[in-house]
C-alpha positions in Angstrom: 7.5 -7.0 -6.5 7.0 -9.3 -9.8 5.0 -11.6 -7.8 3.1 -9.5 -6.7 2.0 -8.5 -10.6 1.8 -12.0 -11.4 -1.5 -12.3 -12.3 -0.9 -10.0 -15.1 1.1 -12.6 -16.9 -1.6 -15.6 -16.0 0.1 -16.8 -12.6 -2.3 -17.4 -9.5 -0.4 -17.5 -6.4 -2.3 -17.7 -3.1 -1.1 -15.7 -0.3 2.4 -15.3 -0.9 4.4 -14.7 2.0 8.3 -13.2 2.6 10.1 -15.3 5.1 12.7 -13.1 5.8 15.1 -15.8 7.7 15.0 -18.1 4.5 15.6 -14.4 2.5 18.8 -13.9 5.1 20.3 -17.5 4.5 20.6 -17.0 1.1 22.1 -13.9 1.1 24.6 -15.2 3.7 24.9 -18.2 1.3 26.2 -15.8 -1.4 28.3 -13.4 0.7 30.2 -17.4 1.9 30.1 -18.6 -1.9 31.9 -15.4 -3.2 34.2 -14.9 -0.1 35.3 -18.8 -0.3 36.1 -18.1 -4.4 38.3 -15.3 -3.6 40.1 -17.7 -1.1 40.5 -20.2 -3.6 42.0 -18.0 -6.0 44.3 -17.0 -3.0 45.5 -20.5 -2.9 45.7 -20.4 -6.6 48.0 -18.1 -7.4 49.9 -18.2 -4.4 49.0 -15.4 -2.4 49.5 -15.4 1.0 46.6 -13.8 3.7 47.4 -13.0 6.9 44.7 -12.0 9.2 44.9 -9.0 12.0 45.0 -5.6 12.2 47.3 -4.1 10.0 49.3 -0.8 10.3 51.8 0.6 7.5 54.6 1.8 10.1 57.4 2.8 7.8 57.6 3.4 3.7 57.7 -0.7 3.3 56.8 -2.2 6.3 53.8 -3.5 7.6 53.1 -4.7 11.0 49.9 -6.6 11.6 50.0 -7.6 15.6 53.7 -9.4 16.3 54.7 -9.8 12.7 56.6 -7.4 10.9 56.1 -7.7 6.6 58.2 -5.8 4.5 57.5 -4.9 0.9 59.4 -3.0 -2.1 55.2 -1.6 -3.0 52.1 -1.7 -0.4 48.8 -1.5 -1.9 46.1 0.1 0.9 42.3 -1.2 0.6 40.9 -0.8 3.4 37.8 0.4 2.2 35.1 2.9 3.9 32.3 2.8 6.5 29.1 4.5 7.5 30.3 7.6 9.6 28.7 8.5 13.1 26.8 11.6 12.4 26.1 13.9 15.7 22.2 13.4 16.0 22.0 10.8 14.1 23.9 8.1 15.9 23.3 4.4 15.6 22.0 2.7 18.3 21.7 -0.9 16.9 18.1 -1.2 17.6 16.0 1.2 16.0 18.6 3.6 14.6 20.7 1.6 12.2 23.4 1.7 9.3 23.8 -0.4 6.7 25.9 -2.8 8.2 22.4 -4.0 10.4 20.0 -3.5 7.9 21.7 -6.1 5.9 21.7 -8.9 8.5 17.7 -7.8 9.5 15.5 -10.7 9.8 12.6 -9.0 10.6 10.3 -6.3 8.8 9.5 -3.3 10.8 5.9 -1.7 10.2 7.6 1.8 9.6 10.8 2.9 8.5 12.2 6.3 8.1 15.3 6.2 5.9 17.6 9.6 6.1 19.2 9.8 2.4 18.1 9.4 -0.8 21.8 8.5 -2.7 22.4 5.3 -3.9 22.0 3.1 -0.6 18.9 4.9 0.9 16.8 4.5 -1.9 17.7 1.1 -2.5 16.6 0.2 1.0 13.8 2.3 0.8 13.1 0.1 -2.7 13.2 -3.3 -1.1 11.1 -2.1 2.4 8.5 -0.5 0.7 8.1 -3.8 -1.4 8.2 -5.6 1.6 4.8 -3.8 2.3 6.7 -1.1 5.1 5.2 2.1 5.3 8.6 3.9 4.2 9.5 7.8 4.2 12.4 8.7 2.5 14.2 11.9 3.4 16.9 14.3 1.3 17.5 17.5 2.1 18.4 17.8 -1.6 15.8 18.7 -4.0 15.8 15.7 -5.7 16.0 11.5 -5.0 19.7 10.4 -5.9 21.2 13.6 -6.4 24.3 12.7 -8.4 21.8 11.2 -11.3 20.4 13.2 -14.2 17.8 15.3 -12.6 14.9 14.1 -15.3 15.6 10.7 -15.0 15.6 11.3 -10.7 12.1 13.6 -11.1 10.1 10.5 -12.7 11.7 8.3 -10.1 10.4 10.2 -7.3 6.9 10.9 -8.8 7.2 6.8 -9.3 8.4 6.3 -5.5 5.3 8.5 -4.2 2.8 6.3 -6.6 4.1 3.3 -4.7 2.9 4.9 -1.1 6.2 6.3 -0.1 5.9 9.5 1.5 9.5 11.0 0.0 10.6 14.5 1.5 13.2 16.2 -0.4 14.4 19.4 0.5 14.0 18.5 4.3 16.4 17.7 6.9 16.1 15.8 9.7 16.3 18.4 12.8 16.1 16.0 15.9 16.0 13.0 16.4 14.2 10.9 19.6 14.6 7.3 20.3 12.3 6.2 22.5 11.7 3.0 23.6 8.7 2.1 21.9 10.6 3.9 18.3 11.8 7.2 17.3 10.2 10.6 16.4 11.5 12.8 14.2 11.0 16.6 13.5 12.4 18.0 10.4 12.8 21.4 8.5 12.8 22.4 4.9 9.9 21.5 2.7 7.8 19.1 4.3 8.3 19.7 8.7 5.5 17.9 10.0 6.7 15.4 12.7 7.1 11.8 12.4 6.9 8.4 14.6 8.7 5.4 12.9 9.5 2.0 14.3 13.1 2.5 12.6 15.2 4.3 11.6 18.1 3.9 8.5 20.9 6.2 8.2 21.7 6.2 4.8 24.2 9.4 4.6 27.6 9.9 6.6 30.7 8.0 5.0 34.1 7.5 6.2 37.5 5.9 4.9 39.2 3.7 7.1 42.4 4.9 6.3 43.9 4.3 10.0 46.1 2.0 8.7 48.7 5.1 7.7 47.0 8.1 9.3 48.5 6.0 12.9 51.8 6.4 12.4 53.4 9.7 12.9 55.1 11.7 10.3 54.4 8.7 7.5 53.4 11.7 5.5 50.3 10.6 4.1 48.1 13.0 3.4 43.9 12.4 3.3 40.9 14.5 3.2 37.8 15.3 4.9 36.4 12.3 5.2 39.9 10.4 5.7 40.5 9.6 2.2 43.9 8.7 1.3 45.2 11.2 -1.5 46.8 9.7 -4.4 48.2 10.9 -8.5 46.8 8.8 -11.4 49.0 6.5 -10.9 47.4 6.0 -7.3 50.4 6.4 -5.7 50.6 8.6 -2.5 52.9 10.8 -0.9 55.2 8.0 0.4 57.3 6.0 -1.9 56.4 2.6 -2.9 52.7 3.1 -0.4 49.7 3.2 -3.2 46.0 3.3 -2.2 43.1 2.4 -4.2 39.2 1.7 -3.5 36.9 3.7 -1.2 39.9 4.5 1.0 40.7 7.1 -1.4 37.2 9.0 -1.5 36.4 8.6 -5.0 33.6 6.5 -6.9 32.6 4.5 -3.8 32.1 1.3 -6.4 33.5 -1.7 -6.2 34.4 -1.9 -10.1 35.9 1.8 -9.7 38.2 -0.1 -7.2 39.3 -2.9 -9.0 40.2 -0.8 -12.2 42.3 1.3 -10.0 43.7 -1.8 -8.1 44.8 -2.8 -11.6 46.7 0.3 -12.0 48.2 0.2 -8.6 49.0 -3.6 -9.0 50.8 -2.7 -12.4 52.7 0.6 -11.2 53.9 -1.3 -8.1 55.8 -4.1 -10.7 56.9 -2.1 -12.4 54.8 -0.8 -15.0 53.3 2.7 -15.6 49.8 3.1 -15.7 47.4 5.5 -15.1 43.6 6.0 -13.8 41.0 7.6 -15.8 37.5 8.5 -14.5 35.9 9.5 -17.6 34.2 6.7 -18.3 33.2 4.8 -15.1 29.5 3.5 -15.3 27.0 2.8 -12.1 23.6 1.9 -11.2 21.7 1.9 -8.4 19.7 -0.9 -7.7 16.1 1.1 -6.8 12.9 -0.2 -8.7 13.5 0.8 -11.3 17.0 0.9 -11.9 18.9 4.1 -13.0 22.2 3.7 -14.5 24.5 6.0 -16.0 27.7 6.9 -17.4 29.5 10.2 -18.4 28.2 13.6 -17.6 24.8 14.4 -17.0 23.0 17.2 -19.4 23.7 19.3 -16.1 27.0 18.8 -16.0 28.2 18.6 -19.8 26.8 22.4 -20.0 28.4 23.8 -16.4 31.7 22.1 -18.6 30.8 24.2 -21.4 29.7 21.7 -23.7 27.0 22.7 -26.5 24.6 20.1 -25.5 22.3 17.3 -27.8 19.9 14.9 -26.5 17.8 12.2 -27.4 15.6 10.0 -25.6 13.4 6.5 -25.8 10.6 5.8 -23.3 10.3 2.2 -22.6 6.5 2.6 -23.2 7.8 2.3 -26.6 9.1 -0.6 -26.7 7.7 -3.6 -27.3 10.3 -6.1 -25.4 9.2 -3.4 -22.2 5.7 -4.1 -23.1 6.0 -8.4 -23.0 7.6 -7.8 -19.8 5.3 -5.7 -18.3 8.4 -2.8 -17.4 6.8 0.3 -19.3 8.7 3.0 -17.1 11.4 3.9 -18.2 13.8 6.1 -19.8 16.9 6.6 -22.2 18.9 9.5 -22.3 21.6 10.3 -24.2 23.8 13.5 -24.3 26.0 14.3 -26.9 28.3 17.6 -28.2 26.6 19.6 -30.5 30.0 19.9 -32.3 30.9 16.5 -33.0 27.9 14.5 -31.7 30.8 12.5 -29.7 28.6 11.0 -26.7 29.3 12.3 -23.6 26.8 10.7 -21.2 24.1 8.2 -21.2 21.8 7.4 -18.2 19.1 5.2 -17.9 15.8 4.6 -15.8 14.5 1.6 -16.2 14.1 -2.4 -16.1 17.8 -3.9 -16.8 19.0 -0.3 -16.5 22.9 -1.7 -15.2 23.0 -4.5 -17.4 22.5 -1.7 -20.5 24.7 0.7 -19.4 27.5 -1.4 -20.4 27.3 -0.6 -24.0 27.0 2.7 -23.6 30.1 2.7 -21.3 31.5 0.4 -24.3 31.0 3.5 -26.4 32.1 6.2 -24.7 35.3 4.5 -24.1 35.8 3.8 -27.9 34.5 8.0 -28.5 32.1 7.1 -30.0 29.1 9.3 -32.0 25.4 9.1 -31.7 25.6 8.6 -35.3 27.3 5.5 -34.5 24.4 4.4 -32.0 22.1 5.4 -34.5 23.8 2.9 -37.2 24.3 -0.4 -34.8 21.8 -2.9 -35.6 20.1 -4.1 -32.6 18.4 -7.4 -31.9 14.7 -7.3 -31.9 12.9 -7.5 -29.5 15.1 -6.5 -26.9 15.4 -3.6 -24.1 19.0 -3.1 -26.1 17.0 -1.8 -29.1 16.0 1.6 -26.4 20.0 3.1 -26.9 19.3 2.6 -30.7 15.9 4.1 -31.0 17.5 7.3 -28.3 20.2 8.2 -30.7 17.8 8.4 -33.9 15.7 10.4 -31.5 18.9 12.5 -31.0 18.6 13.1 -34.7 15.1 13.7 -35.0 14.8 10.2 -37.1 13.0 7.8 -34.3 10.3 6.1 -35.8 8.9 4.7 -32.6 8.8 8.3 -30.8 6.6 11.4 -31.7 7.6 13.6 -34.4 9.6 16.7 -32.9 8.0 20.3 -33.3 9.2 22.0 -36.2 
């Protein structure tokens, strides 16, 4: 997408072209790169791996295929997977998960993508600046419907401006592959029927919590979706059996994992630690980003919170400006009472890499007064949390004057 702006910024390229096999090396490249480091630390600290199909067939004992592994503590994390949804099954060729889109080495013409979370619109993000005619559907009334709904209107308005056709409100209510594509009728807001090339499924998860659910009368118990129930402590039901990661049905991130693996890892020592969710931050990779942490301005007043915000548009800032990234938002939500900040999110360029000091300061409870007073470097996209918190005070410089 930035080389295709280049010229703004006095580059000439002539007819640059995506070679999407070269594109799939290098992300296979990574994936090995990442996987083969993980090994190595393995080896490092002296961990043993042993490959199969595992099964917990007793409080501590493990049997993966002839060999029988028993442990004072097991840790489950086993992860999730895109669920089969009826009417919406994959077919591997022009209905698809996740799982396929990633190894794709080839750009369809059209592409309907069901979903507009996290993964959808991230997919839709990367086909439609591939040049795909994309339509992106949600039967919510809004793209990523777990973000701050202010932030997820100017997304959408953005995602339209781009040529995607995005249908919120609207369902898919049958789908038809055929073998020349798939059409699709739909109901809600926007019906009219559609023929795409392909089709993503980007809604439907599972946790692939066989591994206990197997054995008979372990007494494990798991939700809807198969997600393992554990206390703070991520212990389950069985002594000594913990469970962490998307196995559990909780954040669905990988960093939400590995802070609760820490707790597991420490409880099952012998230590006693517990998890806490308050302050967990995410992003989704779209174009732009949106990132956030806390609760959203929704969700602080549903929890009874007398509610403060501020907010910075990127237009007004001058590192946005050099880098040509203009759009953009900062939001920040305090309480009234104590100006304690109780949720930040972001829309813009670099939106995950900011979030990290506002995660930084909600986990030290800290004020928007505080924000307000931290020097930041100039010129950077860092300055934006600054310049929102003054806003939050009515003392922003860089943004309009509020109506008296």
């Amino acid at each position: 997408r930035k080389l295709q702006r280049c010229s703004e910024f006095g580059i000439k390229v002539d007819n640059p072209r995506l070679d999407m096999k070269a594109l799939l090396k290098h992300k296979n490249k990574v994936i090995k790169t990442n996987v083969g480091g993980i090994a190595a630390l393995f080896k490092a600290h002296g961990i043993t791996l042993v490959k199969g199909e595992a099964h917990v067939t007793a409080a501590g004992v493990v049997r993966v295929g002839d060999e029988e592994i028993r442990a004072k503590s097991i840790i489950v994390a086993t992860g999730g997977a895109p669920a089969q949804i009826p009417g919406l099954e994959f077919n591997g060729k022009t209905v698809i998960g996740s799982t396929e889109a990633l190894d794709m080495d080839w750009i369809p013409k059209r592409v309907a993508v069901i979903g507009a979370g996290a993964l959808g619109a991230e997919f839709a993000c990367i086909w439609n600046a591939f040049g795909v005619e994309v339509t992106l559907i949600e039967m919510m009334p809004s793209v990523l419907p777990k973000e701050d709904e202010e932030l997820t209107k100017r997304l959408a308005a953005l995602f339209r401006q781009r040529g995607m056709d995005v249908r919120t409100g609207t369902k898919v209510a049958k789908l038809d592959a055929r073998d020349d594509g798939v059409h699709l009728d739909f109901e809600g807001k926007k019906t009219s029927g559609l023929d795409v090339d392909l089709v993503l499924v980007g809604i439907g998860l599972r946790c692939n919590s066989e591994v206990v659910t197997e054995t008979k009368d372990l007494g494990v118990k798991v939700g809807p979706r198969g997600g393992i129930e554990v206390n703070q402590r991520m212990e389950t039901g069985v002594p000594g059996l913990y469970a962490v990661g998307d196995v559990i049905d909780r954040t669905w991130l990988a960093h939400g994992a590995s802070a609760e693996g820490l707790v597991a890892a420490a409880n099952a020592t012998g230590g006693s630690e517990t998890m806490q969710y308050r302050v967990v931050p995410a992003c989704n990779f779209t174009s732009p980003e949106v990132a956030s942490v806390g609760m959203t301005e929704a969700e602080a007043k549903e929890a009874g919170i007398d509610v403060k915000v501020g907010r910075f548009r990127y237009a007004g800032s001058g590192r946005a400006h050099a880098i040509g990234e203009t759009e953009g938002l900062v939001k920040i939500v305090g309480d009234t009472a104590t100006d304690e900040v109780v949720g930040v999110h972001i829309m813009g360029a670099e939106a995950g890499e900011l979030i990290a000091a506002a995660a930084v300061a909600m986990e030290m409870e800290a004020t928007v007064e505080e924000l307000a007073h931290t020097i930041q470097t100039h010129p950077t996209l860092a300055e934006t949390i600054k310049e929102a918190a003054e806003d939050y005070f009515g003392m922003g410089i860089h943004t309009p004057a509020r109506k008296r």
